[in-house]
C-alpha positions in Angstrom: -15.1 22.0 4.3 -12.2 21.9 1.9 -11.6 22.4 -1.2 -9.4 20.0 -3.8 -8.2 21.3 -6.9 -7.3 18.4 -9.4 -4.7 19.9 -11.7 -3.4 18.6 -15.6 -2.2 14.9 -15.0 -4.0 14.3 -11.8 -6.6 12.0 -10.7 -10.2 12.9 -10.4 -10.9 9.5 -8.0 -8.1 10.2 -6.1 -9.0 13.6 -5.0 -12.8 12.6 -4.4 -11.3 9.8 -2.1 -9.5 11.9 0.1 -12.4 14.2 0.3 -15.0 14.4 3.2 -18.8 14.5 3.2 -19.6 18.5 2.3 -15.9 19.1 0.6 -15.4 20.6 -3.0 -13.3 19.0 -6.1 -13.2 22.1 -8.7 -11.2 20.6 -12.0 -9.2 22.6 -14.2 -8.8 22.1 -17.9 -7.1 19.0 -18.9 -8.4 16.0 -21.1 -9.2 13.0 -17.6 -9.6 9.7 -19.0 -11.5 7.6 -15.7 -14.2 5.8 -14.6 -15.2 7.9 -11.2 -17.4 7.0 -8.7 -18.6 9.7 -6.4 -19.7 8.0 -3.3 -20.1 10.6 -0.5 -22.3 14.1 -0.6 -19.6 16.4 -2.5 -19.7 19.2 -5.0 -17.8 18.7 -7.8 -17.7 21.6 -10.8 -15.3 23.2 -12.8 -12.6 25.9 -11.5 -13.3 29.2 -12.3 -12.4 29.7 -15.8 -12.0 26.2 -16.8 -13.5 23.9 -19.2 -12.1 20.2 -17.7 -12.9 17.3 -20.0 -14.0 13.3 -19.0 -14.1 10.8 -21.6 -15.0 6.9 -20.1 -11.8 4.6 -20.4 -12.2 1.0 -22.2 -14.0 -1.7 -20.0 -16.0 0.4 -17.8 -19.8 0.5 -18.0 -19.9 4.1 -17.1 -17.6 7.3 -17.4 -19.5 9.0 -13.5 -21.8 7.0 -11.2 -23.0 8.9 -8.8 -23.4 6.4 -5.2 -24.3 8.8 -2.8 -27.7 9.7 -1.6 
């Protein structure tokens, strides 16, 4: 298991990408504007102490679809 941290300026889908099956993306505070698709069984929260926001970006019919079962 790993664990990703996705920091100011980074990419949320990029992180959850490179992850595996059973790894962890923890977001820190920053203001993510994506569409993300989570598509494999991760855990994705906040990092301790931070309060990460996602708003939806223009065009896309959802701001988080979940895929995986």
């Amino acid at each position: 298991m790993t664990t990703y941290t996705v920091s100011a300026g980074q990419s949320i889908q990029t992180k959850i990408n490179s992850a595996v099956a059973g790894d962890i993306i923890q977001i820190e505070t920053d203001d993510f504007s994506e569409a993300i698709t989570v598509n494999k069984a991760l855990t994705v929260k906040n990092a301790t102490g931070h309060t990460p926001v996602i708003r939806g970006v223009a065009g896309a019919n959802y701001i988080i679809k979940i895929t995986a079962s």
